[in-house]
ZAKOL-804016 format. One record per residue: residue in three letters; x, y, z of N, C-alpha, C in turn. Coordinates in Angstrom, 1 decimal, m for minus. Layout:
<sites>
+------+--------+--------+--------+--------+--------+--------+--------+--------+--------+
: type :   n_px :   n_py :   n_pz :  ca_px :  ca_py :  ca_pz :   c_px :   c_py :   c_pz :
+------+--------+--------+--------+--------+--------+--------+--------+--------+--------+
:  ALA :      X :      Y :      Z :      X :      Y :      Z :      X :      Y :      Z :
...
+------+--------+--------+--------+--------+--------+--------+--------+--------+--------+
</sites>
This chain:
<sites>
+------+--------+--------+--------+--------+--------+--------+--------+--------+--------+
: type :   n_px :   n_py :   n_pz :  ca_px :  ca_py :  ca_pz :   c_px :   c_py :   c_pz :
+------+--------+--------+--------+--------+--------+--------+--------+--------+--------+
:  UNK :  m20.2 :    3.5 :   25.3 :  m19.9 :    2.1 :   25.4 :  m20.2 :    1.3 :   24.1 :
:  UNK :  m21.1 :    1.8 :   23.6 :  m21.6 :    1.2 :   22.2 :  m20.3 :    1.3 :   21.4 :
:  UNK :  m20.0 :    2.1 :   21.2 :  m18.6 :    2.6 :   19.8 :  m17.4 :    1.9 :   20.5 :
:  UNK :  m17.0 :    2.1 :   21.6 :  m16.0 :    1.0 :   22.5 :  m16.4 :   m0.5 :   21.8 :
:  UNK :  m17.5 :   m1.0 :   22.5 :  m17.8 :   m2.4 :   22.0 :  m17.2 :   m2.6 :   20.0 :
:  UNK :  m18.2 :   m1.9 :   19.7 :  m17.8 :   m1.7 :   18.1 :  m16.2 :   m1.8 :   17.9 :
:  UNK :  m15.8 :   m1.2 :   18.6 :  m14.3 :   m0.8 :   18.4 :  m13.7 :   m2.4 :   18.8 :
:  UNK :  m14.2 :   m2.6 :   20.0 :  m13.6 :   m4.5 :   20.2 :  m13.8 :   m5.0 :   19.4 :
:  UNK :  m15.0 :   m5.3 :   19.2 :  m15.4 :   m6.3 :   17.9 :  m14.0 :   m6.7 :   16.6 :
:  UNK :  m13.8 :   m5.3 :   15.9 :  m13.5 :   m4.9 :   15.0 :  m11.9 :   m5.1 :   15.1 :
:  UNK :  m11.4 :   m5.0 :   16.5 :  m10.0 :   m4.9 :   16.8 :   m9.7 :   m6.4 :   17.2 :
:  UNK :  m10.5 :   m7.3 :   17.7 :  m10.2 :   m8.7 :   18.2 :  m10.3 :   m9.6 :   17.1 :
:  UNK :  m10.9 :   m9.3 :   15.8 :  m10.6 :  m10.2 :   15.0 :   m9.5 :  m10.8 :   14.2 :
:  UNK :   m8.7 :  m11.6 :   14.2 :   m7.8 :  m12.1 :   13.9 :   m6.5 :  m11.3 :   15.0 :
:  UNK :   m6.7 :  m11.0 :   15.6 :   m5.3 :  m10.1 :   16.4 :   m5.4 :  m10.6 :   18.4 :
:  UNK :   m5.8 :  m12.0 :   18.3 :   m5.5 :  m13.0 :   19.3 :   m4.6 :  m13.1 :   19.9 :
:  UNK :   m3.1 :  m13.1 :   18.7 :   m1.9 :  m13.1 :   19.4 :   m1.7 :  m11.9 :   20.2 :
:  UNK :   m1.9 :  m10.8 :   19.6 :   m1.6 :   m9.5 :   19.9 :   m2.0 :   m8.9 :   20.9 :
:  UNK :   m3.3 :   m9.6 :   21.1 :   m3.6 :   m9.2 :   22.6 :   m2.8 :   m9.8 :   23.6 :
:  UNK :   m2.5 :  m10.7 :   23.2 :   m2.0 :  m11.6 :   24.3 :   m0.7 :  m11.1 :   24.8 :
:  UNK :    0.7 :  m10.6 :   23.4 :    1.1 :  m10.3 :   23.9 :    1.7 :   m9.0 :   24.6 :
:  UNK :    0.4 :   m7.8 :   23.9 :    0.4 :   m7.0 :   24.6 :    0.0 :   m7.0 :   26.4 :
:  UNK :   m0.9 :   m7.8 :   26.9 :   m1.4 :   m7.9 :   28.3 :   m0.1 :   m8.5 :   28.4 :
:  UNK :    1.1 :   m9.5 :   28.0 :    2.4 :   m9.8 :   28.8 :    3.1 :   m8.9 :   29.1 :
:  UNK :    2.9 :   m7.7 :   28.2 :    4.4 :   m6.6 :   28.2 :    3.8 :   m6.0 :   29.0 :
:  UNK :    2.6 :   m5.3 :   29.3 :    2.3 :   m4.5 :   30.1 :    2.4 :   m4.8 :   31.9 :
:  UNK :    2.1 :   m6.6 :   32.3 :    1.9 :   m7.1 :   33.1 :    3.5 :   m6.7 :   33.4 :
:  UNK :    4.1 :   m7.6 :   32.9 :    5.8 :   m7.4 :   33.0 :    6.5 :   m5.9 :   33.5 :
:  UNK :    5.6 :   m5.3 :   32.5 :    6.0 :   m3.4 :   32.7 :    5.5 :   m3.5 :   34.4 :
:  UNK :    4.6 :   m3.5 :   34.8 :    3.7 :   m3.5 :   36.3 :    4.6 :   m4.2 :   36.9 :
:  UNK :    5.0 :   m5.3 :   36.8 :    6.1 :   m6.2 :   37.8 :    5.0 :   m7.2 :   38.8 :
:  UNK :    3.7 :   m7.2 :   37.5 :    2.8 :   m8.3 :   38.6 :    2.5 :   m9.4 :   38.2 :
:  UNK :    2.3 :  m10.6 :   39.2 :    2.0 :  m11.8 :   38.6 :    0.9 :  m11.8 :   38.0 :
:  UNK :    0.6 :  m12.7 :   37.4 :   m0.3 :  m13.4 :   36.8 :   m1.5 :  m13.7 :   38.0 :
:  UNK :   m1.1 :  m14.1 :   39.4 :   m1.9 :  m14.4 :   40.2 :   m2.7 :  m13.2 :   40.9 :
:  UNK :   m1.5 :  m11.9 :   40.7 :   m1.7 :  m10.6 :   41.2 :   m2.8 :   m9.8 :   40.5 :
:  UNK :   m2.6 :   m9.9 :   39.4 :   m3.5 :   m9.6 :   38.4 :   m5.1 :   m9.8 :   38.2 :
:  UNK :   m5.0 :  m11.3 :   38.6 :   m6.2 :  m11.6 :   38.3 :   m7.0 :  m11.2 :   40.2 :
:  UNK :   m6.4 :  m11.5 :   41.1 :   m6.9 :  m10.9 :   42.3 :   m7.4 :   m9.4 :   42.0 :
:  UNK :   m6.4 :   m8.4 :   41.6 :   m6.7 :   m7.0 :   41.4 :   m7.8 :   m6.9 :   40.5 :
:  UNK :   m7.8 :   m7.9 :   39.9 :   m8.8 :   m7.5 :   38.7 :  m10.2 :   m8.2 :   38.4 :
:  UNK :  m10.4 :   m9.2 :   39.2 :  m11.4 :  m10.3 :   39.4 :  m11.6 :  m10.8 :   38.1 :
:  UNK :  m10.3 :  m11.1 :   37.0 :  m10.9 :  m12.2 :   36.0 :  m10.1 :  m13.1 :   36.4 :
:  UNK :  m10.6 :  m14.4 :   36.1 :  m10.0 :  m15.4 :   36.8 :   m8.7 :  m16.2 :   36.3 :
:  UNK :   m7.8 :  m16.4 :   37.0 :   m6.5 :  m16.5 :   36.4 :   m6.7 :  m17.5 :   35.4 :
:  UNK :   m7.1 :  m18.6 :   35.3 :   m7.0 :  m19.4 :   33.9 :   m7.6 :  m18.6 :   32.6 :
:  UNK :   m8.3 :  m17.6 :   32.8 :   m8.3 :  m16.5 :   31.7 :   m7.5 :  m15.8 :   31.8 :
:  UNK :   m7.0 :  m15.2 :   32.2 :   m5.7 :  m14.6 :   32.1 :   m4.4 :  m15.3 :   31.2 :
:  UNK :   m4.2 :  m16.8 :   31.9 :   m3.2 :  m17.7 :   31.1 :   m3.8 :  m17.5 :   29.8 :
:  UNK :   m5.1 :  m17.9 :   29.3 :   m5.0 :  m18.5 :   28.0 :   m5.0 :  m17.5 :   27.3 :
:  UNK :   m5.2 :  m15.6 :   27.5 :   m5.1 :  m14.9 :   26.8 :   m3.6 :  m14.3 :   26.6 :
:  UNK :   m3.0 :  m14.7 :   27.6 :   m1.4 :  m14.6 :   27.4 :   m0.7 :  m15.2 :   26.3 :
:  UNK :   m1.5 :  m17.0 :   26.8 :   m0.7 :  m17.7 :   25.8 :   m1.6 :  m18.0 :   24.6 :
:  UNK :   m2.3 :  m17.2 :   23.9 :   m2.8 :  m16.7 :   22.8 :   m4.1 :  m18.0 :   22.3 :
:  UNK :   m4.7 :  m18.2 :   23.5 :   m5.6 :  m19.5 :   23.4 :   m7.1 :  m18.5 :   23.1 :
:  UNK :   m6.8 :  m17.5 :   24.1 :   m8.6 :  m16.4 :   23.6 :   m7.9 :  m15.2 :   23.7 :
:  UNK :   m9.3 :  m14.1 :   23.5 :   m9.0 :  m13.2 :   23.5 :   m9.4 :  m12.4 :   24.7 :
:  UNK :  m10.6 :  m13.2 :   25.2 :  m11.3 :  m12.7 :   26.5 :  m12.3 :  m11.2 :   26.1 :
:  UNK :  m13.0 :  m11.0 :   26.9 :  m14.3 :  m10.1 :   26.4 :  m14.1 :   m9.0 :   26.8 :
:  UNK :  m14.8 :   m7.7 :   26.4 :  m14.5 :   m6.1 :   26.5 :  m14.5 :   m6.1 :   28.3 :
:  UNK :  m15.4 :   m6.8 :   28.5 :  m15.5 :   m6.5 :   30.4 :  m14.1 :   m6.8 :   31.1 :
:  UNK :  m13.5 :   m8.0 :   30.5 :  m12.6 :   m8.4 :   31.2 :  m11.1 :   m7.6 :   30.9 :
:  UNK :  m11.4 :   m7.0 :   29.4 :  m10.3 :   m6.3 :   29.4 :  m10.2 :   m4.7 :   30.5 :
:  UNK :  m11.5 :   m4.3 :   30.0 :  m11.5 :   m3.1 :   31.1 :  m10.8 :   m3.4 :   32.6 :
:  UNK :  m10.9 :   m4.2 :   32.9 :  m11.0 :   m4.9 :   34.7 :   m9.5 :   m5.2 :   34.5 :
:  UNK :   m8.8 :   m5.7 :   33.4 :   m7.4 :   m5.9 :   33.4 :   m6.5 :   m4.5 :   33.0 :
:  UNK :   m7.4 :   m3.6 :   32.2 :   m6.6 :   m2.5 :   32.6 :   m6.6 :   m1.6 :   33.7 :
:  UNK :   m7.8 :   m1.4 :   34.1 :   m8.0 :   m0.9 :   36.0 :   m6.5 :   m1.6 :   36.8 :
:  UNK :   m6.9 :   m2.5 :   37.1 :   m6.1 :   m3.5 :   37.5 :   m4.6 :   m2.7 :   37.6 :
:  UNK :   m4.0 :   m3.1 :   36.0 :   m2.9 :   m2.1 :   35.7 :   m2.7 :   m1.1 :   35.7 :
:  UNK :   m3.7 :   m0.2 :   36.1 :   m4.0 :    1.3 :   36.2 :   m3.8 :    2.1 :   34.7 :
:  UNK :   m4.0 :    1.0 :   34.1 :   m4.1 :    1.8 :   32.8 :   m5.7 :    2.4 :   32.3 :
:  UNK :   m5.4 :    3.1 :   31.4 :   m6.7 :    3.2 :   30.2 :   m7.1 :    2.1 :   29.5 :
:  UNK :   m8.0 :    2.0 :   29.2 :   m8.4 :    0.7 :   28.1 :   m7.6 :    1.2 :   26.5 :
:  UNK :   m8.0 :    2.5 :   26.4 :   m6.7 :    3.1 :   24.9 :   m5.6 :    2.4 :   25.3 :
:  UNK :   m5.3 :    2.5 :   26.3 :   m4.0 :    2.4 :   26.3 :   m3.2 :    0.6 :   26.3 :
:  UNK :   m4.5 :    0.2 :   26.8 :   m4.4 :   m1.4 :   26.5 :   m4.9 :   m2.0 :   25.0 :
:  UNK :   m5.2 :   m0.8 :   24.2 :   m5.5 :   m1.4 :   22.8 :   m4.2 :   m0.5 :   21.6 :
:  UNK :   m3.4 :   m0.1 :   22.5 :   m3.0 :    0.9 :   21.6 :   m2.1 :    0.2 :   20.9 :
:  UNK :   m2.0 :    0.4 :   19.7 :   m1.1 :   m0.3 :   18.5 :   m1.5 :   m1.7 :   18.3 :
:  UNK :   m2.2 :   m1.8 :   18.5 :   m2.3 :   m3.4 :   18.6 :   m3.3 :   m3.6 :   17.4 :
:  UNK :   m4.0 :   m2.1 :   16.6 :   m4.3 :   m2.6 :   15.8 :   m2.9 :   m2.4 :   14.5 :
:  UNK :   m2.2 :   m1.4 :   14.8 :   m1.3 :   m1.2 :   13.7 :   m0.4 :   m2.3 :   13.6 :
:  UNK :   m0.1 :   m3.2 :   14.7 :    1.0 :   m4.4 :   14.9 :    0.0 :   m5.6 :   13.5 :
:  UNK :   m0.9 :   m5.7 :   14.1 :   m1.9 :   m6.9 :   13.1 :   m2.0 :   m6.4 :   12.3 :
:  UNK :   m1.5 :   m5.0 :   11.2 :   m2.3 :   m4.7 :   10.0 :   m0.9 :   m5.1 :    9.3 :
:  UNK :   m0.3 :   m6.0 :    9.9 :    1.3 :   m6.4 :    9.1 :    1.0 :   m7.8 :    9.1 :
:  UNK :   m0.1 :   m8.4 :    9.5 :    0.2 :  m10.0 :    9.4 :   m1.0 :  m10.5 :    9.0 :
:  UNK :   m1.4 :  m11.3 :    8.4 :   m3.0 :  m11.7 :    7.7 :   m2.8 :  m12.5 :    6.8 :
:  UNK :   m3.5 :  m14.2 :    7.7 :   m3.2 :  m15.3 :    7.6 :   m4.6 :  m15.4 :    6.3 :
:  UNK :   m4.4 :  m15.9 :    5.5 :   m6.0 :  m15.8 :    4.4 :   m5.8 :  m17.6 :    3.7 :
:  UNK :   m7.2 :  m18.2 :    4.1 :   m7.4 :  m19.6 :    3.6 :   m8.2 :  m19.4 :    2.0 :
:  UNK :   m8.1 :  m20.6 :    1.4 :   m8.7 :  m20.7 :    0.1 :  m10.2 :  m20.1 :    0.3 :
:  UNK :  m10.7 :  m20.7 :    1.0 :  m12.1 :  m21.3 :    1.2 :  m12.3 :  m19.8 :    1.2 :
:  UNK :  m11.9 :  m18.7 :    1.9 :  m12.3 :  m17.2 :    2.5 :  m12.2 :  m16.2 :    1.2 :
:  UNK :  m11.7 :  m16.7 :    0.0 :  m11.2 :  m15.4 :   m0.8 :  m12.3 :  m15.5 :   m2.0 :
:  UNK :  m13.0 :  m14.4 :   m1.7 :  m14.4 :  m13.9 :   m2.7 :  m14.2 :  m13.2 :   m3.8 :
:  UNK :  m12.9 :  m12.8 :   m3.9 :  m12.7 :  m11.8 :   m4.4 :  m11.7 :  m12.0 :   m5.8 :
:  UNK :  m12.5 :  m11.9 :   m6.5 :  m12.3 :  m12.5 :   m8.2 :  m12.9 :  m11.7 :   m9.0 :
:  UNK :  m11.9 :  m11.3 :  m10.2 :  m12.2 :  m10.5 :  m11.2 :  m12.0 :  m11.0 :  m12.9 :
:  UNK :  m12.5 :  m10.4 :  m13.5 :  m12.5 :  m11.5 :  m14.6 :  m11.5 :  m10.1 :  m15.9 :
:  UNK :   m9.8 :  m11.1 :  m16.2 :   m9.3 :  m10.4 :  m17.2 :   m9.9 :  m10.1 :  m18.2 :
:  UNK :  m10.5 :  m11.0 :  m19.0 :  m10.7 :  m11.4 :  m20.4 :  m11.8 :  m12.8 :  m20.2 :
:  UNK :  m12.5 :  m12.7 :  m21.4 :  m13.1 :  m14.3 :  m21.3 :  m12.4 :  m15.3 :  m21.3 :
:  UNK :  m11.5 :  m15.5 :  m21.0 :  m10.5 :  m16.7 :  m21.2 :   m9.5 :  m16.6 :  m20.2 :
:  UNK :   m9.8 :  m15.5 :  m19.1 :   m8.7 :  m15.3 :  m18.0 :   m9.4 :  m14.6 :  m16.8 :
:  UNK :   m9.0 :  m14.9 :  m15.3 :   m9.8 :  m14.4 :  m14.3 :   m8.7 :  m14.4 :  m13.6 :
:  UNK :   m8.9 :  m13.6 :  m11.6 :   m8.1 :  m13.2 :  m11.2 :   m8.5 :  m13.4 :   m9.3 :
:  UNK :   m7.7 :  m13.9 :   m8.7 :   m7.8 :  m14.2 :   m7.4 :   m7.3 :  m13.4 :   m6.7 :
:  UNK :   m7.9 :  m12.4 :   m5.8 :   m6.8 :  m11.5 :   m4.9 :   m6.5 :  m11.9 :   m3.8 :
:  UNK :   m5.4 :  m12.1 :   m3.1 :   m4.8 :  m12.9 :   m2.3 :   m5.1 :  m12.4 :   m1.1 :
:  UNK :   m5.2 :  m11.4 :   m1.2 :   m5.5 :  m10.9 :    0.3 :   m7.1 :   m9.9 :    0.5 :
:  UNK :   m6.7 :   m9.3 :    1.6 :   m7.9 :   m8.8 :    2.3 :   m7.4 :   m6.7 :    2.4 :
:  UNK :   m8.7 :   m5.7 :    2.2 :   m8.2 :   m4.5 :    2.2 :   m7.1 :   m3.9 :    1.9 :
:  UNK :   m7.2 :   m4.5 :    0.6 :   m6.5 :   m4.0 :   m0.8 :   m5.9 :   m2.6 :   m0.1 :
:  UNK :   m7.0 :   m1.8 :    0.0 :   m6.4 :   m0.3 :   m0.4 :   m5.7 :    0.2 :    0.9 :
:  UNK :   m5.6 :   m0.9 :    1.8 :   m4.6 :   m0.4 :    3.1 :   m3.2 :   m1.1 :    3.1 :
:  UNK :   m3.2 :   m1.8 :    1.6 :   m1.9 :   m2.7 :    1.6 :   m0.8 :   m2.0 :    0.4 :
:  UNK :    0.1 :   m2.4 :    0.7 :    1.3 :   m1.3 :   m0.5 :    1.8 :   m2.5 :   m1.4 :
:  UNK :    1.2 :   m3.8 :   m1.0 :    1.1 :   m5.4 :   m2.3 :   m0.2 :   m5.6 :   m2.4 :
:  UNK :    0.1 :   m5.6 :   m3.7 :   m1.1 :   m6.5 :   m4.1 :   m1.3 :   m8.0 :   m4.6 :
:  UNK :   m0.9 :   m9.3 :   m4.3 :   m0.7 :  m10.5 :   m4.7 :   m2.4 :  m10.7 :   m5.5 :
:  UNK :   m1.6 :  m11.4 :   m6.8 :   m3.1 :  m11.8 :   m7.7 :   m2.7 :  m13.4 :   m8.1 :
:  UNK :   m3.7 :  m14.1 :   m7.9 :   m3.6 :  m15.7 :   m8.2 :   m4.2 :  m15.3 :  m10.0 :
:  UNK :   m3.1 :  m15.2 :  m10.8 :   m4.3 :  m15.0 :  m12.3 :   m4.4 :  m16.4 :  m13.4 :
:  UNK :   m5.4 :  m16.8 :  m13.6 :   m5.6 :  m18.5 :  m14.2 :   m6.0 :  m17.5 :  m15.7 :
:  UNK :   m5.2 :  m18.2 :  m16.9 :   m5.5 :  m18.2 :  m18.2 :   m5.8 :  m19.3 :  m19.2 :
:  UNK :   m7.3 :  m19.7 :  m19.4 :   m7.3 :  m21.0 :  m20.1 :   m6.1 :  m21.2 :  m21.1 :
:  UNK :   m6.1 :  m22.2 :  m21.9 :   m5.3 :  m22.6 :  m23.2 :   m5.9 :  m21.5 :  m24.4 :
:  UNK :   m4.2 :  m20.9 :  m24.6 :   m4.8 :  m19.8 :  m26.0 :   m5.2 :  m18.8 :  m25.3 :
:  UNK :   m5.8 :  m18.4 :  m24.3 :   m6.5 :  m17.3 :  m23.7 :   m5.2 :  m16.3 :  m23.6 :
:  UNK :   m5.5 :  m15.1 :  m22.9 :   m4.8 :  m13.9 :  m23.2 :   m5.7 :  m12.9 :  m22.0 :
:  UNK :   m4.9 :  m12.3 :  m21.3 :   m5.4 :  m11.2 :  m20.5 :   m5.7 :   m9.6 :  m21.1 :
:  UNK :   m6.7 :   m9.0 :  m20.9 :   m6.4 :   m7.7 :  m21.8 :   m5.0 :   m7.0 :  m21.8 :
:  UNK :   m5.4 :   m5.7 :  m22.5 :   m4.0 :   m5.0 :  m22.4 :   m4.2 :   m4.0 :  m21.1 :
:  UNK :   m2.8 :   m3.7 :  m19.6 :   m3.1 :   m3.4 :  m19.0 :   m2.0 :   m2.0 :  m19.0 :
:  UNK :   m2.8 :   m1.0 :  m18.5 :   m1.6 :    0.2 :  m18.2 :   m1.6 :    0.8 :  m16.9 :
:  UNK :   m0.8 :    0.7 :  m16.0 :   m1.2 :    1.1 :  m14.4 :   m0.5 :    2.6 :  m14.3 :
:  UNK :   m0.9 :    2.8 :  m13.2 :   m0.4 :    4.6 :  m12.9 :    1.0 :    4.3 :  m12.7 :
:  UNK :    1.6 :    5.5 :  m13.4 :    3.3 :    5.8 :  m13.1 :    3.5 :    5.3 :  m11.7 :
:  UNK :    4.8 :    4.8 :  m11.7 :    5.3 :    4.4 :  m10.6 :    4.9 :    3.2 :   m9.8 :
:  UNK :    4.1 :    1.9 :  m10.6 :    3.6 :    1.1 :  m10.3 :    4.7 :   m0.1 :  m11.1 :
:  UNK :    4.9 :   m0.5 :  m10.0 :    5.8 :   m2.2 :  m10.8 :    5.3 :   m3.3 :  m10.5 :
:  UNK :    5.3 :   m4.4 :  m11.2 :    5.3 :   m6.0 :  m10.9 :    5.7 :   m7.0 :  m11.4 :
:  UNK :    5.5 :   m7.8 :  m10.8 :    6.6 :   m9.0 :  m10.1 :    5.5 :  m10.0 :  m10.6 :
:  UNK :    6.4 :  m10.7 :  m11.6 :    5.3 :  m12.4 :  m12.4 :    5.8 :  m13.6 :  m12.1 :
:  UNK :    5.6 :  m14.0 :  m11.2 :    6.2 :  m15.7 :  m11.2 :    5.0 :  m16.7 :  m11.7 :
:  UNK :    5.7 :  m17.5 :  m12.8 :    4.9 :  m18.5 :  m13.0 :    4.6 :  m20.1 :  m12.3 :
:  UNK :    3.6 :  m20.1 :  m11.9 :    3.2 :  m21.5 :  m11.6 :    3.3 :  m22.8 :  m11.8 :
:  UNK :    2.4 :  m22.1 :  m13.1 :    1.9 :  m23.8 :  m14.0 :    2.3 :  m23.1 :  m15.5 :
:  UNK :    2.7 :  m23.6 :  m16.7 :    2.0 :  m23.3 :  m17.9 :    3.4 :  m22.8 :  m18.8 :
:  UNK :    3.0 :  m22.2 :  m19.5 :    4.3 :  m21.1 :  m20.9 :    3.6 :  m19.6 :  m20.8 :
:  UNK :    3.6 :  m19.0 :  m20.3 :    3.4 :  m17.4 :  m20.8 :    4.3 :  m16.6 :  m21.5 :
:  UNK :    3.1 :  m16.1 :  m22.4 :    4.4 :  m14.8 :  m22.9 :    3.5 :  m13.8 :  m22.4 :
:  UNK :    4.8 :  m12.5 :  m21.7 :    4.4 :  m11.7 :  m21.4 :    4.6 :  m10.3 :  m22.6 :
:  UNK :    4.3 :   m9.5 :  m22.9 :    4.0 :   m8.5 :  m23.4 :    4.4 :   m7.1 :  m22.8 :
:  UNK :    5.3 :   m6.4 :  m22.6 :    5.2 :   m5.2 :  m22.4 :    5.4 :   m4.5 :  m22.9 :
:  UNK :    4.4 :   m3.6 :  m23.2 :    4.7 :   m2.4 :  m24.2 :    5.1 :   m3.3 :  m25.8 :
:  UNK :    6.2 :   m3.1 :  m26.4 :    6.2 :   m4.0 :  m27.8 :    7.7 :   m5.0 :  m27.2 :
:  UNK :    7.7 :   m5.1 :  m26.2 :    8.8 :   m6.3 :  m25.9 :    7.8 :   m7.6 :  m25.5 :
:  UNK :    8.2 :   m8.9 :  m25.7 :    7.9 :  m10.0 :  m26.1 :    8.6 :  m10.9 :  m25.0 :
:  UNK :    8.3 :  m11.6 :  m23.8 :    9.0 :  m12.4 :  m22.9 :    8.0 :  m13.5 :  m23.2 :
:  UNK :    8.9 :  m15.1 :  m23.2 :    8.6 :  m16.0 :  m23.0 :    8.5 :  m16.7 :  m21.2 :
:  UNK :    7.9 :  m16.9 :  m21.0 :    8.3 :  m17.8 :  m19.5 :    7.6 :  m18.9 :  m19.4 :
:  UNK :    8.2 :  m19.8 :  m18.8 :    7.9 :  m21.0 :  m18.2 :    7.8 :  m21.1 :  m16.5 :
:  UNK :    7.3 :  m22.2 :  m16.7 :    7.5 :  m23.0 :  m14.7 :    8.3 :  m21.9 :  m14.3 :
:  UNK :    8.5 :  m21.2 :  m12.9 :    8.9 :  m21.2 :  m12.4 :    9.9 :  m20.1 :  m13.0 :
:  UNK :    9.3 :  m19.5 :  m13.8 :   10.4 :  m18.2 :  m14.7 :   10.0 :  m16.8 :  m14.0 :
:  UNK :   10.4 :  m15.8 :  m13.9 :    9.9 :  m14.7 :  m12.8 :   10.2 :  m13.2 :  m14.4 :
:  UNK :    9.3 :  m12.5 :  m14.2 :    9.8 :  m11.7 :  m14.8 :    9.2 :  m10.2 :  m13.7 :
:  UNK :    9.9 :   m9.1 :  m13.8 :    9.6 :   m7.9 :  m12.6 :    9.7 :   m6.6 :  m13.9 :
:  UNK :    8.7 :   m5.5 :  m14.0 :    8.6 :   m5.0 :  m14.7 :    7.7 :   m3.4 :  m14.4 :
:  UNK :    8.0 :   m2.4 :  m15.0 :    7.4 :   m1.0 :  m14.9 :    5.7 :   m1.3 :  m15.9 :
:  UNK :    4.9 :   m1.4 :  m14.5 :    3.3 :   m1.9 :  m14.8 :    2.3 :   m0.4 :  m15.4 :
:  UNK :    3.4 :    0.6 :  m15.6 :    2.7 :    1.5 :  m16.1 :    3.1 :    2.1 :  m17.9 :
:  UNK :    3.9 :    0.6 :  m18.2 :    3.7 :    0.6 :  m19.4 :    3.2 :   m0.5 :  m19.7 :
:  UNK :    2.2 :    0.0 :  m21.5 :    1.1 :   m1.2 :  m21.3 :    1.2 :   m2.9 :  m21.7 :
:  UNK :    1.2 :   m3.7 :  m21.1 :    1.2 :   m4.9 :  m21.2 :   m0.1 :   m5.8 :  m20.8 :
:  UNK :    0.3 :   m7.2 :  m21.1 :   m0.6 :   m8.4 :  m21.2 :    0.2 :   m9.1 :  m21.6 :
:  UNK :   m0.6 :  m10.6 :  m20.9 :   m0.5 :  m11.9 :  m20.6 :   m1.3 :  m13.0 :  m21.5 :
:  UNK :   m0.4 :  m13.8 :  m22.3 :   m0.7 :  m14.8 :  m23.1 :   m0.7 :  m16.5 :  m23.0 :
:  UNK :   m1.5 :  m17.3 :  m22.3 :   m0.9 :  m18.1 :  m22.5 :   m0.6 :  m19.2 :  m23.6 :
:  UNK :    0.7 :  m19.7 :  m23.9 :    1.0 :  m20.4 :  m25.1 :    1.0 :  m21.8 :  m24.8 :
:  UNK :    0.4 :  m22.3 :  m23.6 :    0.5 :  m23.5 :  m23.8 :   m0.8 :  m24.4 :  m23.9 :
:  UNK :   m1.3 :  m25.5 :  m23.6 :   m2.2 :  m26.3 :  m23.6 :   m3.2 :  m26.8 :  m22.4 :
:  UNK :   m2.7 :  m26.5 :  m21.5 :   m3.6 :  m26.2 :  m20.5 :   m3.6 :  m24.9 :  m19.3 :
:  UNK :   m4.3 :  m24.9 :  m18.3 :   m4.5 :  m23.8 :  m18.2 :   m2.8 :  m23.3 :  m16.8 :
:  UNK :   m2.7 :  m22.0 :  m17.7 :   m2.1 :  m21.2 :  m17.0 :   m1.9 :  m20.6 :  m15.5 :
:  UNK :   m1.3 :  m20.9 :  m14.9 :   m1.3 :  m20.3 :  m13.2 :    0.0 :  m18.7 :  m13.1 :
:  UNK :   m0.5 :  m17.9 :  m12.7 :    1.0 :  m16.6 :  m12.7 :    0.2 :  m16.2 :  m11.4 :
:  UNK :    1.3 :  m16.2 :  m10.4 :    1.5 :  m15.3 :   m9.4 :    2.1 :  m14.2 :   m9.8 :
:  UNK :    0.9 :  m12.8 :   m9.5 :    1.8 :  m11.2 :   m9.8 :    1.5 :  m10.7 :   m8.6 :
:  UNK :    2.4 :   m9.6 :   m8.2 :    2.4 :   m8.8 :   m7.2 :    2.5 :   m7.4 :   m7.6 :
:  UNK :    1.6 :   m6.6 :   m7.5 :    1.9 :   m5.3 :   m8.2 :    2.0 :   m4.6 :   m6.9 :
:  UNK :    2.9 :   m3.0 :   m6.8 :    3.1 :   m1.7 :   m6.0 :    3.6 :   m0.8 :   m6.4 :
:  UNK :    2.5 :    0.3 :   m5.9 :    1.9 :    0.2 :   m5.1 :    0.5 :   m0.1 :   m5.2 :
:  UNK :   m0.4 :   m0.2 :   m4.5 :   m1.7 :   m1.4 :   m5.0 :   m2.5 :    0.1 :   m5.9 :
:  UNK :   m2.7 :   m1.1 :   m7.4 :   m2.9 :    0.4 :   m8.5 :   m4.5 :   m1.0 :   m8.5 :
:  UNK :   m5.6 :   m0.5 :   m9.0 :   m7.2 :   m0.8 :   m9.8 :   m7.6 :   m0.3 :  m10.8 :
+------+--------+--------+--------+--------+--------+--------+--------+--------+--------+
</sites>
């Protein structure tokens, strides 16, 4: 029960919708109400609604008792449901810790969460005025994708020379070596996305 619980814990975070609408499909598969359900299964129907309509998640007890209910397994009422949420991951400013420093005059924001189970990697990268990112060489078969923000960058690859502005995109083979310059007077903003996720 201990490693179960563990396992909820770990599976109900951020994946609210998903519960919800897995318990619809499965209810639907059964052909039972909502009123039927919670009879069979003694959680009480206004928990039931609000886990459908993705208001909670409802607690490991109540799931067990809703899969009895359905004659399922509890696997079987968690199944995929962690692979469905490992496709969607909503991330606020306030939440992202995770910053790396290019160069003294350039740092790096990762946009997201469990890097190494994602095939993007989105980097918020800020370069003071005049600053410059080191020179980078990623493993064969790694590309990315530079949209600018704010600022003038020249990018660098290998010995070619790109200018960009506002809103200028350049997409390029990250495993030859380049860096990031910025040429203008205040500080620099580049959205990059590299793949597959290279460190």
């Amino acid at each position: 029960m201990l490693d179960l619980l563990s396992y909820f814990k770990t599976l109900t975070e951020g994946m609210i919708m998903f519960i919800g609408k897995k318990l619809h499909t499965l209810r639907k598969t059964k052909k039972m109400s909502l009123t039927e359900l919670s009879q069979k299964s003694g959680v009480q129907l206004a928990t039931l609604s609000r886990i459908e309509n993705m208001k909670m998640v409802g607690t490991l007890e109540s799931h067990i008792s809703i899969a009895k209910a359905l004659g399922i397994d509890i696997t079987e009422f968690y199944r995929d449901i962690d692979k469905e949420a490992a496709i969607l991951e909503v991330g606020e400013a306030q939440n992202r810790t995770d910053v790396f420093t290019h160069s003294e005059h350039s740092s790096s924001d990762i946009l997201t969460k469990n890097i190494l189970q994602k095939k993007m990697m989105p980097v918020l990268i800020r370069i003071d005025a005049s600053g410059k990112t080191n020179m980078e060489q990623n493993a064969p078969g790694t590309e990315k994708f530079i949209f600018v923000l704010e600022g003038t960058v020249e990018v660098t690859v290998q010995e070619q020379e790109f200018i960009l502005n506002k809103s200028n995109t350049l997409y390029f083979d990250a495993s030859l070596p380049h860096s990031l310059t910025n040429k203008g007077k205040s500080v620099a903003k580049i959205l990059c996305v590299s793949t597959p996720v290279s460190l």
